[in-house]
C-alpha positions as protocol buffer text, in pm:
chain_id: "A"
residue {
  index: 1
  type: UNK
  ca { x: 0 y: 0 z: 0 }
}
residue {
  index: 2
  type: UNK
  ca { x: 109 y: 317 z: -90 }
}
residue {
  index: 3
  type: UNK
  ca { x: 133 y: 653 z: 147 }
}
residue {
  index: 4
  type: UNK
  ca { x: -78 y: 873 z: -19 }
}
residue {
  index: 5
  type: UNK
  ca { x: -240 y: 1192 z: 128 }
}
residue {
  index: 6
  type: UNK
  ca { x: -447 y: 1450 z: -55 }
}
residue {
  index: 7
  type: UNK
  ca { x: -316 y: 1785 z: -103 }
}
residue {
  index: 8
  type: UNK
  ca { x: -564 y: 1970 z: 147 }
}
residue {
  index: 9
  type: UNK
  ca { x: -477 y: 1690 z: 412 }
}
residue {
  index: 10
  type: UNK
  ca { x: -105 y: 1752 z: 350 }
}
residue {
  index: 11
  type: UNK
  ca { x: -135 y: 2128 z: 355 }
}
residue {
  index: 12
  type: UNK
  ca { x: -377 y: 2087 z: 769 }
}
residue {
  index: 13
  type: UNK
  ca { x: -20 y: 1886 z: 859 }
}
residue {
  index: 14
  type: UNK
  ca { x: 181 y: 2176 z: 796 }
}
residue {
  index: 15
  type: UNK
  ca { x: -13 y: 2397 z: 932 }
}
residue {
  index: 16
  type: UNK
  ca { x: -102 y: 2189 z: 1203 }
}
residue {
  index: 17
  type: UNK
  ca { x: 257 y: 2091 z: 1303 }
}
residue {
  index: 18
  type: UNK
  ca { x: 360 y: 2174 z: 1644 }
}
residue {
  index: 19
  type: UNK
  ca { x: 650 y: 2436 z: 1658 }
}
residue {
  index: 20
  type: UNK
  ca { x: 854 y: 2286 z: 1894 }
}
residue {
  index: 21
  type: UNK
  ca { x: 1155 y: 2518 z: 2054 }
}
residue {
  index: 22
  type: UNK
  ca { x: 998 y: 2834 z: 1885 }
}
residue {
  index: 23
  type: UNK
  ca { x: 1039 y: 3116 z: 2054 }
}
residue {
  index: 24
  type: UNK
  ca { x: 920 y: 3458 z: 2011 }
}
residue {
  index: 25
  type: UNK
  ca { x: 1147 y: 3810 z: 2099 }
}
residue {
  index: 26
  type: UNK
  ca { x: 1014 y: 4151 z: 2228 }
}
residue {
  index: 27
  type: UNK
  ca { x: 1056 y: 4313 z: 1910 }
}
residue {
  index: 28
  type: UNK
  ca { x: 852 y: 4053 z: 1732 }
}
residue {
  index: 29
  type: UNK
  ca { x: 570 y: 4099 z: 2012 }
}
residue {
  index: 30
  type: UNK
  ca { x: 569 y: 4468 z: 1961 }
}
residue {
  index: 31
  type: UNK
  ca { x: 537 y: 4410 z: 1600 }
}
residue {
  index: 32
  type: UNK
  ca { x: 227 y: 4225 z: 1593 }
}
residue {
  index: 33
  type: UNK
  ca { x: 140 y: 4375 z: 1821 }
}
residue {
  index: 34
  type: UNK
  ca { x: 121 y: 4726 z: 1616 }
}
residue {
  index: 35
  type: UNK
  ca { x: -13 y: 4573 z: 1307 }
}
residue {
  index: 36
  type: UNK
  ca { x: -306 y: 4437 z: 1506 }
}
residue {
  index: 37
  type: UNK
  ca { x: -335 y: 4754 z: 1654 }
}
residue {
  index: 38
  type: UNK
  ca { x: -351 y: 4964 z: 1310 }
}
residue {
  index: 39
  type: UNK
  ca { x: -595 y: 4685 z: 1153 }
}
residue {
  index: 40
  type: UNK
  ca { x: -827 y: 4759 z: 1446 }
}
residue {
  index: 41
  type: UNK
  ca { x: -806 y: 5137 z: 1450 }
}
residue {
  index: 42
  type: UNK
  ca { x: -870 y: 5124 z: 1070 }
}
residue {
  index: 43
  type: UNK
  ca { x: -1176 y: 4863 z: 1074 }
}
residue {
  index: 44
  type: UNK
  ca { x: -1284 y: 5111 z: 1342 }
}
residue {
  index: 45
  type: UNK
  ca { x: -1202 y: 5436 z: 1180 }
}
residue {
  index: 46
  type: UNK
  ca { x: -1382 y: 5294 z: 866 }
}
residue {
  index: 47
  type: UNK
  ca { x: -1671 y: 5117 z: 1070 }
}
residue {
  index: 48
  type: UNK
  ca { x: -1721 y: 5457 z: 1283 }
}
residue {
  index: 49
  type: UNK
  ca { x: -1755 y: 5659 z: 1010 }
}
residue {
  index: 50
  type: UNK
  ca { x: -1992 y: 5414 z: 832 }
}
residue {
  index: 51
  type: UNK
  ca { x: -2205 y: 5431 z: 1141 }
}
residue {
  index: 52
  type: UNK
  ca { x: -2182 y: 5782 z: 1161 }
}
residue {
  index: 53
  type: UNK
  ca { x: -2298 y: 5836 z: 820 }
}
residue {
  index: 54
  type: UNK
  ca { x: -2635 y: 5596 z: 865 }
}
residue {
  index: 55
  type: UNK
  ca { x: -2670 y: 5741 z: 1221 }
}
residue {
  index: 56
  type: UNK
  ca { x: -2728 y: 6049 z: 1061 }
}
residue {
  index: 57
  type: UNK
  ca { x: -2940 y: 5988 z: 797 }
}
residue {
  index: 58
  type: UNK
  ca { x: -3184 y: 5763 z: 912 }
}
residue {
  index: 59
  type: UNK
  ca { x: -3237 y: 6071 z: 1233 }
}
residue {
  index: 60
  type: UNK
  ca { x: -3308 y: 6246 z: 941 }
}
residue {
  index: 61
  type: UNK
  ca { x: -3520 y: 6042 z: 758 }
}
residue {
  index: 62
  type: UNK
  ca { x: -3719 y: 6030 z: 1116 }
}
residue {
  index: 63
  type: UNK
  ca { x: -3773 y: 6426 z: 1076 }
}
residue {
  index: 64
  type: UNK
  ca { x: -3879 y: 6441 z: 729 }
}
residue {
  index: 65
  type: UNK
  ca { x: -4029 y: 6131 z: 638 }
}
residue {
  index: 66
  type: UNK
  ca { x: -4426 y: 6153 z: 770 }
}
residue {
  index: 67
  type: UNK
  ca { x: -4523 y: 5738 z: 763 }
}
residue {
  index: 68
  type: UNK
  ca { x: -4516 y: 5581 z: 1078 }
}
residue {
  index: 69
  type: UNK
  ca { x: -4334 y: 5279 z: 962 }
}
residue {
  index: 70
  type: UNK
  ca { x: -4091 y: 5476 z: 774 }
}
residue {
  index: 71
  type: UNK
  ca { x: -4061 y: 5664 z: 1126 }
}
residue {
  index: 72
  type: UNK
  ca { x: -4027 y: 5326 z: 1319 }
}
residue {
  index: 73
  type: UNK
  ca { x: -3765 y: 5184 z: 1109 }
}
residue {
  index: 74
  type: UNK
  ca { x: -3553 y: 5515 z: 1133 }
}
residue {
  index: 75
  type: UNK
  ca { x: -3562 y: 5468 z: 1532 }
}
residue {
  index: 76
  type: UNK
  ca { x: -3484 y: 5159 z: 1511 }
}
residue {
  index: 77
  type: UNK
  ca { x: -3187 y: 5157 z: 1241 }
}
residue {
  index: 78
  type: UNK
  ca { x: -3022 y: 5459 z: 1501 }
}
residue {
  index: 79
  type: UNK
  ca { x: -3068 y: 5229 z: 1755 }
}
residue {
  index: 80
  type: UNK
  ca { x: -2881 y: 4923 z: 1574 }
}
residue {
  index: 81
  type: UNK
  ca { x: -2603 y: 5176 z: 1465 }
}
residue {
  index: 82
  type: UNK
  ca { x: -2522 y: 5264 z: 1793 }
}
residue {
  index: 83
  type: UNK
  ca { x: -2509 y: 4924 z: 1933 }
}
residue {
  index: 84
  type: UNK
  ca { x: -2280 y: 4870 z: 1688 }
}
residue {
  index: 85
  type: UNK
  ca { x: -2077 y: 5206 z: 1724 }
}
residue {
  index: 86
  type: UNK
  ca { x: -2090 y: 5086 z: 2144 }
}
residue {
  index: 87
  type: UNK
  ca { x: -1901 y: 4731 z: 2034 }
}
residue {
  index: 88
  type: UNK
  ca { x: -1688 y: 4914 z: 1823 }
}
residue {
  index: 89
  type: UNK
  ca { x: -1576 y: 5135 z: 2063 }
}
residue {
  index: 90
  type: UNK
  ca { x: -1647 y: 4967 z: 2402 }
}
residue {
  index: 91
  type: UNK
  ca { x: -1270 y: 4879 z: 2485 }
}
residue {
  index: 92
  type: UNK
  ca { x: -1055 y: 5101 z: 2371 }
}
residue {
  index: 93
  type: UNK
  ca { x: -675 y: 4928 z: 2380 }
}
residue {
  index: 94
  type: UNK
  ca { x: -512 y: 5089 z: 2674 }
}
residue {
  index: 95
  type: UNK
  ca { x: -186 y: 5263 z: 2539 }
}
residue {
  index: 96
  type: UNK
  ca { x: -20 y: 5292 z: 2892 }
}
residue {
  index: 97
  type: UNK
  ca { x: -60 y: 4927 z: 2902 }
}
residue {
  index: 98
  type: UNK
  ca { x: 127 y: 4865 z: 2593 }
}
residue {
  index: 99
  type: UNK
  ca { x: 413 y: 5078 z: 2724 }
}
residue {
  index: 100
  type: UNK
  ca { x: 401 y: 4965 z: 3030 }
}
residue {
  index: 101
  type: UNK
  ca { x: 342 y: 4558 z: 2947 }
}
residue {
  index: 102
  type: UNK
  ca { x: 621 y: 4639 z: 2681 }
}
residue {
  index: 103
  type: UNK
  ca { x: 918 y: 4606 z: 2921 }
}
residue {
  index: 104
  type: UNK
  ca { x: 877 y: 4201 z: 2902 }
}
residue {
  index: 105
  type: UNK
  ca { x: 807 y: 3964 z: 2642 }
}
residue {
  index: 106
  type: UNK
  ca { x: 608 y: 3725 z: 2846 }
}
residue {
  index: 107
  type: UNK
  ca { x: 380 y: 4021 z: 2951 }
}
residue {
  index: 108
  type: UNK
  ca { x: 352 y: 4190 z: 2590 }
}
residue {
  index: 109
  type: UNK
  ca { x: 292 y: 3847 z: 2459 }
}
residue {
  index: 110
  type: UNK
  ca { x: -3 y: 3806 z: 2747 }
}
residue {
  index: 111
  type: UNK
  ca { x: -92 y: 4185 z: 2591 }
}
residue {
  index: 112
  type: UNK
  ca { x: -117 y: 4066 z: 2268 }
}
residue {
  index: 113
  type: UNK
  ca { x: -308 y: 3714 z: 2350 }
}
residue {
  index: 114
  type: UNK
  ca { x: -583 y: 3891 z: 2522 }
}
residue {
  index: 115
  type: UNK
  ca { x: -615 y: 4138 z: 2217 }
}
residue {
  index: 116
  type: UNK
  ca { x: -614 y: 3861 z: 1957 }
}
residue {
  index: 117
  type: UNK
  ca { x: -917 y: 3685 z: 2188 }
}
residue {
  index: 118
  type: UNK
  ca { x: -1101 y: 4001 z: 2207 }
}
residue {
  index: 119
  type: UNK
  ca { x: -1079 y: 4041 z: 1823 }
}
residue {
  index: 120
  type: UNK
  ca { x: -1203 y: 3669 z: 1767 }
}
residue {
  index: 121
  type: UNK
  ca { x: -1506 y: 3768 z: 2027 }
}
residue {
  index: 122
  type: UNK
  ca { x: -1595 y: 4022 z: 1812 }
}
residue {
  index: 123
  type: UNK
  ca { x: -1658 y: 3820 z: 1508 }
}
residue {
  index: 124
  type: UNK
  ca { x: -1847 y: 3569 z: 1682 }
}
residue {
  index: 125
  type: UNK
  ca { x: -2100 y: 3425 z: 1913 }
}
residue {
  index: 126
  type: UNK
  ca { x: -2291 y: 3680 z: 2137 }
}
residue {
  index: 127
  type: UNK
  ca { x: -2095 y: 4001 z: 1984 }
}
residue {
  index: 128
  type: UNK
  ca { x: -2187 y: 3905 z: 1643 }
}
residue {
  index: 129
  type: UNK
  ca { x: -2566 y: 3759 z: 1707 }
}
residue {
  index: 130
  type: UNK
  ca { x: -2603 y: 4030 z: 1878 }
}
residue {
  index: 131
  type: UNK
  ca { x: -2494 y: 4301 z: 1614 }
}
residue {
  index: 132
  type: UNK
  ca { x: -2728 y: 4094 z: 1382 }
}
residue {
  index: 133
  type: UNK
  ca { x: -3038 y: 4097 z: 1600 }
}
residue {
  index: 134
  type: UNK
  ca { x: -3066 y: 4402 z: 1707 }
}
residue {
  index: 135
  type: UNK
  ca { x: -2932 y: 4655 z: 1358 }
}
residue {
  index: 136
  type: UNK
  ca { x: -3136 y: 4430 z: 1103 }
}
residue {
  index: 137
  type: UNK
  ca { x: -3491 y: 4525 z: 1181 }
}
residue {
  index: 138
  type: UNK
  ca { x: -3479 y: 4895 z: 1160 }
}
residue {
  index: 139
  type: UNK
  ca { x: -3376 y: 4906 z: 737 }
}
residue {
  index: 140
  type: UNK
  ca { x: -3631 y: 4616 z: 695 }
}
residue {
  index: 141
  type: UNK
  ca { x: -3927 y: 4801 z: 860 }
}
residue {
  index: 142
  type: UNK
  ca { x: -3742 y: 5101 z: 724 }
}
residue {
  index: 143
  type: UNK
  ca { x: -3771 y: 4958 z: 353 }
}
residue {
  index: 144
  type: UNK
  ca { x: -4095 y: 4842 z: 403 }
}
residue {
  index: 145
  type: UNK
  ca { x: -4267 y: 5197 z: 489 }
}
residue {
  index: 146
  type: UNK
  ca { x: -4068 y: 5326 z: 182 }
}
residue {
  index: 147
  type: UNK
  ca { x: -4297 y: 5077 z: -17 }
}
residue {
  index: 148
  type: UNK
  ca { x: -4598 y: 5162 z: 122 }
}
residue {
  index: 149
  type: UNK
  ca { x: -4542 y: 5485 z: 167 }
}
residue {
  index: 150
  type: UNK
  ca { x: -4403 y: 5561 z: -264 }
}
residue {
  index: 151
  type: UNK
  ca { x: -4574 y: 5294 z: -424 }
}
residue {
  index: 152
  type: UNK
  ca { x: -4438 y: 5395 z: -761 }
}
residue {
  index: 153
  type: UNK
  ca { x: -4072 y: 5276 z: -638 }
}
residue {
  index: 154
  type: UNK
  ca { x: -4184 y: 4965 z: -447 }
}
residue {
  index: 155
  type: UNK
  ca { x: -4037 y: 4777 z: -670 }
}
residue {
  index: 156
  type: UNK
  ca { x: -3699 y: 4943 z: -607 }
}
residue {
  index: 157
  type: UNK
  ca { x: -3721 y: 4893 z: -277 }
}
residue {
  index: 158
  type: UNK
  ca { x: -3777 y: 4520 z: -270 }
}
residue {
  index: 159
  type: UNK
  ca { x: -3480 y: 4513 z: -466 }
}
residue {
  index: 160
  type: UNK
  ca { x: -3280 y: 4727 z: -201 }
}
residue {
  index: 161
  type: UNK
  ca { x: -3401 y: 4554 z: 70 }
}
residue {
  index: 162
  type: UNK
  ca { x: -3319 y: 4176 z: -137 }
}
residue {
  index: 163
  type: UNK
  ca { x: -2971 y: 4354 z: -163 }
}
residue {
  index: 164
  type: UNK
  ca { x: -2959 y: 4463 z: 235 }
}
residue {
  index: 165
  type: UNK
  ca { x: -3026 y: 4116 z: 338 }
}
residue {
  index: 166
  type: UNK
  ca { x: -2771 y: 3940 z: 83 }
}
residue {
  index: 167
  type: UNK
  ca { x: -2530 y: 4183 z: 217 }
}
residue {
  index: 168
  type: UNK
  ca { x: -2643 y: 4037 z: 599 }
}
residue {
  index: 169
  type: UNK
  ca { x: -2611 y: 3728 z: 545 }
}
residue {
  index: 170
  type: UNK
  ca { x: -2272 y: 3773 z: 359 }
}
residue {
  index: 171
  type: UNK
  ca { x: -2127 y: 3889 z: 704 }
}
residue {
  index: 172
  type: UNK
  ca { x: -2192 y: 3638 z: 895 }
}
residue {
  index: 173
  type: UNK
  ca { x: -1914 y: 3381 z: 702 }
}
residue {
  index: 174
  type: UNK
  ca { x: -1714 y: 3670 z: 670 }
}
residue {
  index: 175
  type: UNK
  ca { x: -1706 y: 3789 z: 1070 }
}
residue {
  index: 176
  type: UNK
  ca { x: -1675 y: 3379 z: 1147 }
}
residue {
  index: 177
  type: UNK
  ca { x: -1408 y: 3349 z: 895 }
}
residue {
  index: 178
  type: UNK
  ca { x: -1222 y: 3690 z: 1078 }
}
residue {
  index: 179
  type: UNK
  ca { x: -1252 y: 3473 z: 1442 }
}
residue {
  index: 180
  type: UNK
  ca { x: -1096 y: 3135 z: 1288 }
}
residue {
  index: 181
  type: UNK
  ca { x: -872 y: 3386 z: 1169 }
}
residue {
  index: 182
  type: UNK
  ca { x: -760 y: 3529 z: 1482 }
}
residue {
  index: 183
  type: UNK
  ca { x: -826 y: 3156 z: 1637 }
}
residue {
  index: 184
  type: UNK
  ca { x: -537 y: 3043 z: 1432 }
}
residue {
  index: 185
  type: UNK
  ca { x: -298 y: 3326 z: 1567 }
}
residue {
  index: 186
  type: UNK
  ca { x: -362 y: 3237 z: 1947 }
}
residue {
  index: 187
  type: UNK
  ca { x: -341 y: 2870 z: 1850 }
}
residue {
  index: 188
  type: UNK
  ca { x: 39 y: 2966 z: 1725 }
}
residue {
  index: 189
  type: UNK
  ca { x: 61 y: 3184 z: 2032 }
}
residue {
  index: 190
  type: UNK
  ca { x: 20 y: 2819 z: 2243 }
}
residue {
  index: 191
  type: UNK
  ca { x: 303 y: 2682 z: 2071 }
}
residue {
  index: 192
  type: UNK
  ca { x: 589 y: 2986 z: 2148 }
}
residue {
  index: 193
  type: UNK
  ca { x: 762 y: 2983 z: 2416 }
}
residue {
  index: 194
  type: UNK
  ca { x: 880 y: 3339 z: 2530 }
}
């Protein structure tokens, strides 16, 4: 019989293979730990101003806008953006910390774990559901007193709101794909020794 393995099963070995005697400096810590930092502070620069820019305009929609649904799913939409404006912004990475954590590797690297596991938190389970659950209702009622409200453009609408649920359920693999992600990082984290 011959040995032979597929090449996804031989690529999960490789990756999989335990790094024994691997060891991590400061310098590399502080490293990743700055490009996490500036991929967070753009997803939340980017995310912020996204929010902003709905918050906005569905409080305005509220004022001029005279159908009660319409009205409804404005509130509603504000209130989902700033749930999600609150998770973006909840825990701010404490920059005294890094300085002060710095001085070590084994305490930068404990720095950096607990960053990586509040990144994976936020694209899954409770954060996530959560996010989903409580922003998606406001643009659906939103759309749907559009509709009744302009009858002419209903058809526009349906197509706007078909597109505003594609683009929901397209986030979900995404933010899950984003925690495996940052799964696989701390999983490498177990295997250095400082």
């Amino acid at each position: 019989m011959t040995d032979e393995t597929r090449p996804g099963d031989a690529k999960k070995l490789w990756q999989n293979q335990p790094l024994e005697g691997t060891t991590m400096s400061l310098e590399e810590v502080r490293e990743r730990i700055e490009i996490l930092g500036k991929k967070v502070r753009r997803r939340n620069l980017m995310g912020g101003s996204a929010c902003l820019i709905v918050l906005l305009s569905f409080a305005y929609f509220f004022v001029i806008f005279p159908n009660a649904i319409q009205r409804i799913g404005s509130v509603l939409t504000v209130i989902g953006v700033g749930y999600l404006m609150y998770q973006l912004v909840l825990r701010k990475p404490q920059k005294q910390g890094v300085a002060t954590l710095g001085r070590q590797t084994e305490a930068s690297l404990a720095f950096y774990r607990s960053e990586l596991q509040w990144q994976r938190d936020f694209h899954q389970g409770l954060w996530l559901w959560s996010r989903l659950l409580v922003f998606t209702p406001g643009p659906l009622i939103f759309f749907i007193g559009f509709g009744d409200a302009y009858p002419a453009v209903a058809r526009y609408i349906h197509i706007e709101a078909a597109i505003f649920a594609a683009l929901l359920i397209a986030a979900i693999p995404l933010n899950l794909r984003l925690a495996r992600k940052y799964q696989r990082e701390l999983d490498g984290l177990d295997s250095v020794g400082t």
